[in-house]
N, C-alpha and C positions, 0 to 999 in steps of 0.2 A: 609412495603413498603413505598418510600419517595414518596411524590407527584408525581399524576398522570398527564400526560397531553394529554386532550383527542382533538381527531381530529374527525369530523364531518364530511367534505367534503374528497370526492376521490374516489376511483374507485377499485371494485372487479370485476375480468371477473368471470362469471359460467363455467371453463375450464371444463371437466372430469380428470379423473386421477390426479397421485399423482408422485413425483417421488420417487425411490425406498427408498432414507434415508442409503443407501451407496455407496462410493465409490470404482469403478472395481480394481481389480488390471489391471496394463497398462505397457505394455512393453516401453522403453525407444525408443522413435522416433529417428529414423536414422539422420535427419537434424533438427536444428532449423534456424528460422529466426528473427533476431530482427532489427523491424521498428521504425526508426528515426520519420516517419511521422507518428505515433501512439501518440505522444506529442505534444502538442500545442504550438503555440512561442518559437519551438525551432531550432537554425541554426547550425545542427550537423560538429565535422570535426573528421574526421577517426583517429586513433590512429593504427591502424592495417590493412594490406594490402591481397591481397588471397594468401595463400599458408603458413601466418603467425599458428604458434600450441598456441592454448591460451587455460587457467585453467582456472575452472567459479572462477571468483571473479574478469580476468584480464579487463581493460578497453580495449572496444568497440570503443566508440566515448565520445566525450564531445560537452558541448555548446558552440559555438564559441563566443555568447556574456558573458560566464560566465565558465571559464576553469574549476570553479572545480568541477562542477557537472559534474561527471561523468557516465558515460551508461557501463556496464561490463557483460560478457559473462555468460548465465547461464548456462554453462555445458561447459567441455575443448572435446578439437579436432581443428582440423584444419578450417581456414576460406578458403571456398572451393568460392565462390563468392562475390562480391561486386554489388549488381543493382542498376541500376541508372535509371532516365527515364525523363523526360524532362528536356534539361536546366543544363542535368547530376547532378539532384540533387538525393541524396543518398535515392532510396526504400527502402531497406534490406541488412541484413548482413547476410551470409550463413554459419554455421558452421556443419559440419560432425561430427557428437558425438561420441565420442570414449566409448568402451563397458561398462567401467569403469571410472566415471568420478573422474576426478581429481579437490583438492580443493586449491585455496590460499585462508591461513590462516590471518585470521584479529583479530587484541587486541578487542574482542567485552566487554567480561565481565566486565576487567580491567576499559576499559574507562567510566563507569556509573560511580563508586567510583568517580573518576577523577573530573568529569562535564560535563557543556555542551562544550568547547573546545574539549573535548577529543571525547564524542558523536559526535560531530561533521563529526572531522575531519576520524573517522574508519568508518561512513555513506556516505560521499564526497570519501572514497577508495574505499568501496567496491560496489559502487551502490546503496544500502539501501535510502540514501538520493531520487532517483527518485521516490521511495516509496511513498514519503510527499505530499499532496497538500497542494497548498495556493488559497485561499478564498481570497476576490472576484477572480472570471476566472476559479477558477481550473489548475491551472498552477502548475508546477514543484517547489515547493517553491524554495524559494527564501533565503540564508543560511545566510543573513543580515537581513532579515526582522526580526518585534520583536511583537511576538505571543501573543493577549492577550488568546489566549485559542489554546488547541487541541481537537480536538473532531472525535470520533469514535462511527458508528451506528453498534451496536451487532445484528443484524435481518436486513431480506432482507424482506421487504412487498411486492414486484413486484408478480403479477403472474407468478407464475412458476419460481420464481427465487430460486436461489440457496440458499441450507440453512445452514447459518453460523455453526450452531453447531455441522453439521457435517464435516462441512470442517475445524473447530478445531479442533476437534476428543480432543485427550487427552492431547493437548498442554500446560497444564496448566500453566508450569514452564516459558515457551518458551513467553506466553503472556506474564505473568508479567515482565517478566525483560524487553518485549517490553515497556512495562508503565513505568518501570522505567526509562528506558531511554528518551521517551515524556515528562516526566518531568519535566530533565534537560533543555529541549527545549523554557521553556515559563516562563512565572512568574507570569502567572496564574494559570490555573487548566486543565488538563487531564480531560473531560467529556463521558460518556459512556452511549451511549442511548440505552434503553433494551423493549420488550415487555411485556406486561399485560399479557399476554396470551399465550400457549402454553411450551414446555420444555426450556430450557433456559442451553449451556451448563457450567459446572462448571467453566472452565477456566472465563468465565463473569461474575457469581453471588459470586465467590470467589476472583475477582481482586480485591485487594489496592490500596492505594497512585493514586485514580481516584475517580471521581465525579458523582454518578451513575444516571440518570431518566428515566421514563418507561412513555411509550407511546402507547395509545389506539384507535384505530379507523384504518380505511382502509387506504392501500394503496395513497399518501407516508409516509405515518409515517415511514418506514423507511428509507427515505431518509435523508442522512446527512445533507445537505441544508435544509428541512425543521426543524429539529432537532436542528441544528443552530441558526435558526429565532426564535423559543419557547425558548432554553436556557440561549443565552446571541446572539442577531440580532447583525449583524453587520455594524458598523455606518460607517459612511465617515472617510479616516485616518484608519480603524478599516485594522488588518490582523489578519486572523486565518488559521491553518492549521490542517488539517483530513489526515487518513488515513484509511484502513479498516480494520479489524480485523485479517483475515489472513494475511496481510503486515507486522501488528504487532508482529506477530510467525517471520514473515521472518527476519524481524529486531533482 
């Protein structure tokens, strides 16, 4: 194992119970809704009006101070609502999912070969880009800024939080080419924070071309910010961007 790094101060609640360590099967929800104001600094402008038929992958909305980040449907059917509420600024976007969802197709594979141009530009299509945060704020990266690091926490330390390994299940393949693709993004290093302690799923302890460290102690060890701070802090001038490990599948 590479260098530990241990954390002394934080906090364990003595919950009861466990959670089960699988996921239900789930019937597909008749509506989704996706909220503009779930983002931070962002001034959404509609690309699509009610009664429009969109395919998950079509744009949504974009940033009005930055058009190409775009926000795209995650499932096709009809946009059955537009809400608005004070000031008529935009709540929600309503889509009616149809039984069978429907896909637009993106060059995902292709564009790693390529670079970071080509990563880019099939992340800025399809969505995948709001995936990204950028450090300091937590904000929407930002597809100019110039990354000295990416970094991803493999474990949720919260109480009762959700646990990564199961919500990668068997994606192994699916990660890595997420990594690979993070980085084309930087000209430094893809970091991957992991724990001391407990199972660890494969897709994590078998990723490449990433910078692995493992971290001991309570609750936030696994928080990406604090992970951060231990691996390489971030100075004035300084930009980093995380993601989370299942975004990385998504990617």
């Amino acid at each position: 194992m590479d260098k530990v790094i241990n954390l002394k101060k934080g906090l364990n609640l003595s919950l009861t119970g466990q959670a089960s360590g699988f996921v239900r099967d789930k019937a597909l929800s008749a509506t989704f809704a996706i909220k503009p104001t779930d983002f931070t600094n962002l001034i959404p402008k509609l690309a699509v009006k009610a009664g429009d038929e969109v395919k998950a992958g079509d744009v949504l909305f974009f940033d009005k101070k930055n058009e190409e980040i775009k926000f795209t449907a995650p499932v096709s059917g009809e946009i059955v609502a537009i809400n608005r509420g004070a000031k008529r600024v935009i709540q929600e976007i309503v889509i009616l999912a149809d039984k069978q969802i429907k896909f637009k197709q993106f060059d995902a594979k292709s564009s790693i070969s390529k670079g970071v141009d080509s990563v880019k530009e099939q992340m800025l299509l399809s969505g995948a880009w709001t995936l990204l945060r950028q450090r300091p704020f937590n904000v929407v990266a930002d597809p100019n800024a110039k990354p000295k690091g990416v970094f991803i926490s493999g474990f949720n330390s919260k109480p009762l939080g959700a646990d990564v390994n199961v919500m990668l299940g068997s994606e192994n393949a699916n990660f890595q080419a997420g990594i690979d693709a993070l980085n084309t993004l930087t000209d430094g290093h893809v970091h991957l924070g992991l724990p001391t302690e407990g199972a660890i799923n494969s897709a994590l302890t078998n990723a490449t071309n990433v910078k692995k460290h493992y971290f001991n102690g309570p609750h936030p060890a696994g928080n990406v910010g604090v992970q951060i701070h231990f691996i390489d802090a971030i100075n004035k001038g300084d930009t980093v961007y995380t993601m989370s490990p299942q975004d990385v599948v998504i990617l």
